[in-house]
C-alpha positions as CSV (number, residue, x, y, z in Angstrom):
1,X,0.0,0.0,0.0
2,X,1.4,3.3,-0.9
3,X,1.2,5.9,1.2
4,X,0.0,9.6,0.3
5,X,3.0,11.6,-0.4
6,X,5.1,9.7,-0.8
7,X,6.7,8.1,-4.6
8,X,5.8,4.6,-5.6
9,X,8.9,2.1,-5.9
10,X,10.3,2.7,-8.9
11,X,12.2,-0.4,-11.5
12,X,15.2,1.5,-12.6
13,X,18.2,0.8,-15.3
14,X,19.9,-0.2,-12.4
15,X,17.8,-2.6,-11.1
16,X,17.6,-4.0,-14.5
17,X,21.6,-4.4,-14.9
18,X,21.4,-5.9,-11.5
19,X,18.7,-8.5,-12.7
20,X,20.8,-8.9,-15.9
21,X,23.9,-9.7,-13.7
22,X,22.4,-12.2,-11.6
23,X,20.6,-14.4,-14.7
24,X,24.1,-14.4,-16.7
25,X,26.1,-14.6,-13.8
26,X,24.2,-17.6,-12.4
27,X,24.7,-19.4,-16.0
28,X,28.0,-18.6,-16.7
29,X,28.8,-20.1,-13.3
30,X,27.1,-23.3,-13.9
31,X,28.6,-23.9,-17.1
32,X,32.0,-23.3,-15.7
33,X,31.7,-25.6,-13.2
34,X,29.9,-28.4,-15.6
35,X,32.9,-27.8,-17.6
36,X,35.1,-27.8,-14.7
37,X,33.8,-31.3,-13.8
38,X,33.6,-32.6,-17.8
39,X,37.2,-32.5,-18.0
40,X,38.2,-33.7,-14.6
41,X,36.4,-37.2,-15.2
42,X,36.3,-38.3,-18.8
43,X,38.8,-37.6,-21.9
44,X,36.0,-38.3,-24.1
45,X,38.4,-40.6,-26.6
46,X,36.5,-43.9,-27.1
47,X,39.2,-44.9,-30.0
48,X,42.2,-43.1,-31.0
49,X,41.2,-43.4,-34.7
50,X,37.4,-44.0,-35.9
51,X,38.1,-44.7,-39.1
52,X,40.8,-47.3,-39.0
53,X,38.3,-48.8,-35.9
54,X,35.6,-49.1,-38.0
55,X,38.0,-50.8,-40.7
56,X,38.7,-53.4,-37.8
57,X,35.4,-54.0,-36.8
58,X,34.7,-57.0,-39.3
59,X,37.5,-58.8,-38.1
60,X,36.9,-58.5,-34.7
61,X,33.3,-60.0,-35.3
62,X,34.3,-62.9,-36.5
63,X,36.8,-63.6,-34.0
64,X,34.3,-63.2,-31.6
65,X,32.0,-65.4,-33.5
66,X,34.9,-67.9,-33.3
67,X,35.1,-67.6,-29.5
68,X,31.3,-68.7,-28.9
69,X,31.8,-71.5,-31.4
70,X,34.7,-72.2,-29.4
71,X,32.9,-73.6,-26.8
72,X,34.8,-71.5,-24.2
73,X,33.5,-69.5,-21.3
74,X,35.0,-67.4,-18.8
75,X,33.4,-66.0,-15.5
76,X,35.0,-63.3,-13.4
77,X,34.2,-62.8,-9.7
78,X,35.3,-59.9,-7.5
79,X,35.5,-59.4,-3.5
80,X,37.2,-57.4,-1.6
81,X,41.3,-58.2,-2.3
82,X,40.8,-61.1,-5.2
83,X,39.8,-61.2,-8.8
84,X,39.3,-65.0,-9.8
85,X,38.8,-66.4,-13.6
86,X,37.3,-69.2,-14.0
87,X,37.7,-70.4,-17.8
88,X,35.3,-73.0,-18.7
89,X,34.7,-75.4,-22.3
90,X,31.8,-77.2,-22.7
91,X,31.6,-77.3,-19.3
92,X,34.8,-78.7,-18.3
93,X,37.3,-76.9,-17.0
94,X,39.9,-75.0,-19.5
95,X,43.4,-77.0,-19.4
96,X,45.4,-75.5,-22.2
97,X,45.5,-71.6,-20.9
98,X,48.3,-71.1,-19.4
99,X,48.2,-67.0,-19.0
100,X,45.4,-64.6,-18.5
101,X,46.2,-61.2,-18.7
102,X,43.7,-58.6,-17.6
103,X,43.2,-55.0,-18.4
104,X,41.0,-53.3,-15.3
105,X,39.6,-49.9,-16.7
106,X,36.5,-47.1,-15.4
107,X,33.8,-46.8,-17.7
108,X,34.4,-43.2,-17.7
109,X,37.7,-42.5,-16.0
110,X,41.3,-43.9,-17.4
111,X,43.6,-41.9,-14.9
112,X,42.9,-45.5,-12.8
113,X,43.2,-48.2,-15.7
114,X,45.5,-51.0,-14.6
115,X,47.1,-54.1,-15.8
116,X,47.7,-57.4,-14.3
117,X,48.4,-60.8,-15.0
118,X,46.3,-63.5,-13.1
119,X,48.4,-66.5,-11.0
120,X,47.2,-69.8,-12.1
121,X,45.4,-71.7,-9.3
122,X,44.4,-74.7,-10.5
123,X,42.6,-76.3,-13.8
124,X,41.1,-72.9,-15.6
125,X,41.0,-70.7,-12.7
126,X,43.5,-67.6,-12.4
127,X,43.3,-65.7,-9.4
128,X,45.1,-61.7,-8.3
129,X,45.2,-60.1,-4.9
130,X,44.8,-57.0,-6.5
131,X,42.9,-54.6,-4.5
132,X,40.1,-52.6,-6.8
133,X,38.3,-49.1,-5.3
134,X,34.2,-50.0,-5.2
135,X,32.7,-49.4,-8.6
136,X,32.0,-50.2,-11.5
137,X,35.2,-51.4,-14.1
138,X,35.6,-53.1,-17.3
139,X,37.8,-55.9,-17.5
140,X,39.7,-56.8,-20.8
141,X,40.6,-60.5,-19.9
142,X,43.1,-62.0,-22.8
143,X,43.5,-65.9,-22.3
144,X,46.9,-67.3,-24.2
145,X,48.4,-70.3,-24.2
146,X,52.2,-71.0,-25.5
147,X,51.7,-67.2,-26.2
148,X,49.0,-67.6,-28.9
149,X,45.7,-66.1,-28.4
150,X,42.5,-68.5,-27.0
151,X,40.1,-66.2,-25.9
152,X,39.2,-62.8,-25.2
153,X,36.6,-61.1,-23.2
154,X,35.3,-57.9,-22.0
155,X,33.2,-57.9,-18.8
156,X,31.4,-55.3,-16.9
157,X,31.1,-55.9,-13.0
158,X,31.0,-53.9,-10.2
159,X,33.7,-54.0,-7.1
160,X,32.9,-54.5,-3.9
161,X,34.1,-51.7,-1.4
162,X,34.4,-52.1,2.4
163,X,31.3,-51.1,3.2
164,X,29.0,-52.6,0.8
């Protein structure tokens, strides 16, 4: 209510830059720290080289066809300080694989990618003590044996922390 004699509020230019200020200042910030946080947690390369990926990508179907007419199956199982392969064939444990190499990557991150090689521990199953932060990873597992290729294998799982 206004009173008698005196002026009504008034929406000034500088009430307006004020307004103005706020809006952009609000979005700028947001998109600096959305950028901020972009680069922090993902390079954003999926392959170093689409083209000469894509070029590949016939061959690697088939040998993936070959895999699963292999007859081969691998299951990977994390707790808290092991990773354990278990390579199958028809059901039957895998005798012939004599290596397993694994490549342990983030989805989204690769400042924490790592590389191990899994200890035989018995007929088909390879075991590490490596020690994973709770999570989701990707592992690459490579099976050899005498150094040729067998069977390969990517598999999403998530780690198990402490407190889970």
């Amino acid at each position: 209510m206004i009173r008698q004699g005196s002026k009504p509020p008034r929406f000034t230019g500088w009430h307006m830059l004020a307004v103005m200020g706020l809006f952009f200042g609000t979005i700028i910030s947001v998109n600096l720290l959305m950028a901020w946080n972009a680069s922090r947690s993902w390079s954003g390369l999926v392959v170093e080289n689409a083209f000469v990926a894509s070029q590949k990508f016939n061959d690697k179907l088939a040998t993936t066809r070959a895999f699963a007419a292999s007859g081969i199956k691998g299951e990977l199982t994390s707790e808290l300080a092991t990773i354990r392969y278990v390579l199958t064939r028809k059901g039957e444990p895998e005798r012939a694989v004599d290596q397993v190499i694994a490549v342990l990557k983030r989805p989204v991150e690769a400042h924490e990618d790592v590389r191990i090689e899994l200890v035989r521990d018995g007929e088909g199953v390879f075991v590490s003590t490596q020690v994973l932060k709770p999570g989701q990873w990707i592992a690459d597992m490579t099976s050899k044996a005498g150094g040729a290729l067998v069977y390969r294998q990517a598999i999403r799982f998530i780690a198990q922390g402490e407190d889970q």
